[in-house]
Biotite code that builds the C-alpha atoms (Angstrom):
import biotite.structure as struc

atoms = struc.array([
    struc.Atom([7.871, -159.252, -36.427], chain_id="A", res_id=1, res_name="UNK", atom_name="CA", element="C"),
    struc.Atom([6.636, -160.868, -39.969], chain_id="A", res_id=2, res_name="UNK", atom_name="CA", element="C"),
    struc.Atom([4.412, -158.552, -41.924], chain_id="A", res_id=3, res_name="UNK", atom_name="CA", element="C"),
    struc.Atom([2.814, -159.368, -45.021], chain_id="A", res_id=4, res_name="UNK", atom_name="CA", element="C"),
    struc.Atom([2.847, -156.729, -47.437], chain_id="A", res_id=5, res_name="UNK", atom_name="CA", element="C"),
    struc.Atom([3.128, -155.555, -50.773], chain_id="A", res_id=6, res_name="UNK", atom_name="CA", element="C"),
    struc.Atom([5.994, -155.102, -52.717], chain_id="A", res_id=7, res_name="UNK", atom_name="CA", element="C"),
    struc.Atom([6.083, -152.923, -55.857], chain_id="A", res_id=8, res_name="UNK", atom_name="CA", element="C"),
    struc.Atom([7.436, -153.840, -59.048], chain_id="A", res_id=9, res_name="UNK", atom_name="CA", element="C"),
    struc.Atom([7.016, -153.069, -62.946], chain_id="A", res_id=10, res_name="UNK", atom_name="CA", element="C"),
    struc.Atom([8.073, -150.074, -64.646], chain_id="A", res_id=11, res_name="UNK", atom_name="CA", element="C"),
    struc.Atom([6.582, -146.282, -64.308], chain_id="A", res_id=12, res_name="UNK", atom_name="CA", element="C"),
    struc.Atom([3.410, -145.750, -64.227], chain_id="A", res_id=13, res_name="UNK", atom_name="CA", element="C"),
    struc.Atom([2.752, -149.280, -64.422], chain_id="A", res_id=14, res_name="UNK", atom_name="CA", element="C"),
    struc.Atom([2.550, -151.049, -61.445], chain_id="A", res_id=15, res_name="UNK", atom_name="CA", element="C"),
    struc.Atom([2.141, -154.210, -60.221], chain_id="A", res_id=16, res_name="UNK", atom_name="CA", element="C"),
    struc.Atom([2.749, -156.072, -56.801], chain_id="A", res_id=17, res_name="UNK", atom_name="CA", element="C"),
    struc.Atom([4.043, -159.151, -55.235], chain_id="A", res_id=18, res_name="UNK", atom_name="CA", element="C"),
    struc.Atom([2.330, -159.737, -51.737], chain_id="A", res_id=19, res_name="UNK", atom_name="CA", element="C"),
    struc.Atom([5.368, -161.290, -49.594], chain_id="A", res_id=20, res_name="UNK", atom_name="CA", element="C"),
    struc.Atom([6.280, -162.179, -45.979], chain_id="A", res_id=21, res_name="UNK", atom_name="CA", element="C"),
    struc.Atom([9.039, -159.496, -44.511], chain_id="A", res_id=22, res_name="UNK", atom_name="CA", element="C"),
    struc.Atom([10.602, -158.560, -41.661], chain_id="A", res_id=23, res_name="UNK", atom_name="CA", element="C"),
    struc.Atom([8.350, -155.460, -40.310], chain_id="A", res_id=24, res_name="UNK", atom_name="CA", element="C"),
    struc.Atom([11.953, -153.394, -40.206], chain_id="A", res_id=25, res_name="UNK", atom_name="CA", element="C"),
    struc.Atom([13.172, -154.101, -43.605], chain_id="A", res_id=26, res_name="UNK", atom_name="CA", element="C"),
    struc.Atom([12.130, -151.033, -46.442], chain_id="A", res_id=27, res_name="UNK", atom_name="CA", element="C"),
    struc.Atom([9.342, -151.590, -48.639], chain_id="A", res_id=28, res_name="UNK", atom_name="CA", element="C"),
    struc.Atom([11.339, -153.175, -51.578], chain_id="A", res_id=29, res_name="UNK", atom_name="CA", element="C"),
    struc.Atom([13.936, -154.464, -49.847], chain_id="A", res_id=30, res_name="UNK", atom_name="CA", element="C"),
    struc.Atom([15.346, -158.411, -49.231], chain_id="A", res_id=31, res_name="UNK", atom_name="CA", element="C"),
    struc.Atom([11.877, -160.198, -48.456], chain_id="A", res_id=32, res_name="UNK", atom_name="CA", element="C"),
    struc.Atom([11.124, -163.947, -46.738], chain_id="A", res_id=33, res_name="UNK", atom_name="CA", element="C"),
    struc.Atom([9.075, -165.491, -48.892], chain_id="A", res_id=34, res_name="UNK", atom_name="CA", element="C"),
    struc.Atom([6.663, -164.728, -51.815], chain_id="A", res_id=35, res_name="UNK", atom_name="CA", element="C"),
    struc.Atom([2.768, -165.640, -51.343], chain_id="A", res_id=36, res_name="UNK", atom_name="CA", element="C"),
    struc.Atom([1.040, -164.282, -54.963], chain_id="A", res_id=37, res_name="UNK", atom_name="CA", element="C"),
    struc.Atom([0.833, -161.079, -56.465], chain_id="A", res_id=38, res_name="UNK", atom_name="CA", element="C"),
    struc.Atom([-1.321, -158.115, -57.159], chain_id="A", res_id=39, res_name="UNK", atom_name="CA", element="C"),
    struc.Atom([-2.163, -155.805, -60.698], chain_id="A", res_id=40, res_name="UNK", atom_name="CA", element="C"),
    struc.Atom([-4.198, -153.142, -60.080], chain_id="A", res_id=41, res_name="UNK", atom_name="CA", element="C"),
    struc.Atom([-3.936, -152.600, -63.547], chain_id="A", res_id=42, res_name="UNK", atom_name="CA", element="C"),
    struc.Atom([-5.988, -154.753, -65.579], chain_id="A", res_id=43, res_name="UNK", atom_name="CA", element="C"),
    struc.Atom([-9.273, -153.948, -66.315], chain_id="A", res_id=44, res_name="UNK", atom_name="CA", element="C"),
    struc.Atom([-10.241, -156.015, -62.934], chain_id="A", res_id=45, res_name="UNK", atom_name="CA", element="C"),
    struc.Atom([-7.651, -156.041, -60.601], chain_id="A", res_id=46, res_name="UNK", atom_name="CA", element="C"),
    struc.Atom([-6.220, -159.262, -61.224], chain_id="A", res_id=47, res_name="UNK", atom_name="CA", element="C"),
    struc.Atom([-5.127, -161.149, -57.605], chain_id="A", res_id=48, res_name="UNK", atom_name="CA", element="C"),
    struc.Atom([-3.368, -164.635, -57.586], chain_id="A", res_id=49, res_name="UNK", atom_name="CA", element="C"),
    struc.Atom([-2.494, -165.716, -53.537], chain_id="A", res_id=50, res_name="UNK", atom_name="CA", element="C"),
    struc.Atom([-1.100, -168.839, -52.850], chain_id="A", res_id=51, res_name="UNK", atom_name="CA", element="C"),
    struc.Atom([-3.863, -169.432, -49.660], chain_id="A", res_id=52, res_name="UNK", atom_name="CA", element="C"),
    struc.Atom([-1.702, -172.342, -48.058], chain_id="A", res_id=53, res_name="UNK", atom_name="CA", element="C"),
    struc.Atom([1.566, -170.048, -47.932], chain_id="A", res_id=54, res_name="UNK", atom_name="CA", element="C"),
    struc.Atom([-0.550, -167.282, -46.584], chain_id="A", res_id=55, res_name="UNK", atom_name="CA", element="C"),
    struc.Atom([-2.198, -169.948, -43.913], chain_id="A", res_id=56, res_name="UNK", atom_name="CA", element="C"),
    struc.Atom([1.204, -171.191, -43.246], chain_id="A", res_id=57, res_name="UNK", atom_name="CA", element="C"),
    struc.Atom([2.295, -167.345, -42.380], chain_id="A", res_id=58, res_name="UNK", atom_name="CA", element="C"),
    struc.Atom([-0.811, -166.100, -40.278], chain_id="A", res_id=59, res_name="UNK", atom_name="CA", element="C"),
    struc.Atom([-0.464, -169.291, -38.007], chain_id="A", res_id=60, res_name="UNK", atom_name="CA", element="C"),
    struc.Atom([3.086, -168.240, -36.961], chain_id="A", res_id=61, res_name="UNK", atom_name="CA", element="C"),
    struc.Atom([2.283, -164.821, -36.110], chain_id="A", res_id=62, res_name="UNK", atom_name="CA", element="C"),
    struc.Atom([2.756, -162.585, -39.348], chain_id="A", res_id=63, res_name="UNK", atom_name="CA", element="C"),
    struc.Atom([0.271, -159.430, -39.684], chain_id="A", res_id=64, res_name="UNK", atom_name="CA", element="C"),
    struc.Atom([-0.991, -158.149, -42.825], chain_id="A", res_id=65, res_name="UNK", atom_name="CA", element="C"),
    struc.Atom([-1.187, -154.765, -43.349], chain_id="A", res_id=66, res_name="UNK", atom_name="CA", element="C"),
    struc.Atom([-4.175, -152.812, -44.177], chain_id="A", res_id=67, res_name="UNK", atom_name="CA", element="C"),
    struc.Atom([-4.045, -153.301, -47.725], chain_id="A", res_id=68, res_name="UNK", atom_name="CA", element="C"),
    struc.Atom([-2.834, -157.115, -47.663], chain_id="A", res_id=69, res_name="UNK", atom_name="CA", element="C"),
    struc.Atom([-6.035, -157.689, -45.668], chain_id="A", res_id=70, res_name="UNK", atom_name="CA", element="C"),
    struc.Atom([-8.441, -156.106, -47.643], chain_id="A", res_id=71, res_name="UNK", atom_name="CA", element="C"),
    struc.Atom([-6.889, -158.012, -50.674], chain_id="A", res_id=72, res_name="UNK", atom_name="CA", element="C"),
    struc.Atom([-7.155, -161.475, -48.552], chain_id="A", res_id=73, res_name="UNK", atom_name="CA", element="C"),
    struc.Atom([-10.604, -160.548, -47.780], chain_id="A", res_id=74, res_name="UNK", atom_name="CA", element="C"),
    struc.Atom([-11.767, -160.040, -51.433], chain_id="A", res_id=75, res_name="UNK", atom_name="CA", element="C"),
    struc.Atom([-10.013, -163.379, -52.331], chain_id="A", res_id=76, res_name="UNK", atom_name="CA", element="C"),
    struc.Atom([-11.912, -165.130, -49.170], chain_id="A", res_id=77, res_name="UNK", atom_name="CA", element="C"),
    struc.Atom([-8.700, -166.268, -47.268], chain_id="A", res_id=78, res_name="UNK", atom_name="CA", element="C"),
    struc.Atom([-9.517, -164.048, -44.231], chain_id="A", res_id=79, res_name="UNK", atom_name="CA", element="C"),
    struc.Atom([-13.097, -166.036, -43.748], chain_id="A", res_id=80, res_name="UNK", atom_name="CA", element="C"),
    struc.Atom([-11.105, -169.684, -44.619], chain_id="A", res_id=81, res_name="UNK", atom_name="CA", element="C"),
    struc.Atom([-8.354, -168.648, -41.606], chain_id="A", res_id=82, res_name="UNK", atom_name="CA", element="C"),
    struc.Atom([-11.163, -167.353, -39.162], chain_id="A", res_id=83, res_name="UNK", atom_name="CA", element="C"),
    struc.Atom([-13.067, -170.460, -39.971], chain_id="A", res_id=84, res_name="UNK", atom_name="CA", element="C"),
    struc.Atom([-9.577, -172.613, -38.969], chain_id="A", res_id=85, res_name="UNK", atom_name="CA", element="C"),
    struc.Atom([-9.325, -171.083, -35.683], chain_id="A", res_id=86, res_name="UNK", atom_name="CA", element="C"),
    struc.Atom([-12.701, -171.547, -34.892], chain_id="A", res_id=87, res_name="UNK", atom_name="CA", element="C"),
    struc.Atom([-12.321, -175.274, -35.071], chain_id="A", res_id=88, res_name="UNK", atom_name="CA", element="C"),
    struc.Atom([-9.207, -175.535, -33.738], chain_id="A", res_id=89, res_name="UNK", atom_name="CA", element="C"),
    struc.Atom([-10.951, -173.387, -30.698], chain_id="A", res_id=90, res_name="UNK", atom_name="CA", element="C"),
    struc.Atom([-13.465, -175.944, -30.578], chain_id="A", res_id=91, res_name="UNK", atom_name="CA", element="C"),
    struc.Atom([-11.633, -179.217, -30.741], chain_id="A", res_id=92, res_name="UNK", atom_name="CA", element="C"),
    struc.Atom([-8.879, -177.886, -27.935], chain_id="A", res_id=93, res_name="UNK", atom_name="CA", element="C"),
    struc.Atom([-12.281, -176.732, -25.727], chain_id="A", res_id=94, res_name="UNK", atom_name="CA", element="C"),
    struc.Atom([-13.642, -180.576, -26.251], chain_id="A", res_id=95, res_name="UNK", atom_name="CA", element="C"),
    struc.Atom([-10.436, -181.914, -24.886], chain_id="A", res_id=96, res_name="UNK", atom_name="CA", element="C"),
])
């Protein structure tokens, strides 16, 4: 199974975080899939950057985000755009 999760980086006490696509058995920093943006918690306003047609691309072939990932998608909007695709695509395959 794909999850998409963070990965930490930066020195001590100074985090930051690339949100990636990895294989749910593979440790937290470990070899990851792909890259889809990054997190700083750090900056004065938690600075998020997501690449929403990687992400897309990931949740339509079956990859979970973990808690965190979602709540990060949600704040960025990409949850709403994704529910809003399969909604249509619900409704077109229903008219056919």
């Amino acid at each position: 199974m794909v999850k998409l999760r963070l990965r930490r980086m930066g020195a001590s006490n100074r985090p930051f975080y690339r949100i990636v696509a990895v294989d749910a058995r593979v440790k937290r920093d470990g070899k990851y899939i792909e890259s889809v943006g990054y997190y700083d918690p750090m900056t004065k306003e938690a600075t998020i950057k997501v690449d929403t047609d990687k992400v897309i691309k990931w949740l339509e072939v079956g990859a979970q985000p973990t808690d965190t990932v979602r709540s990060i998608f949600r704040k960025s909007g990409i949850l709403e755009l994704w529910h809003n695709m399969k909604l249509k695509k619900a409704v077109t395959t229903e008219d056919n």
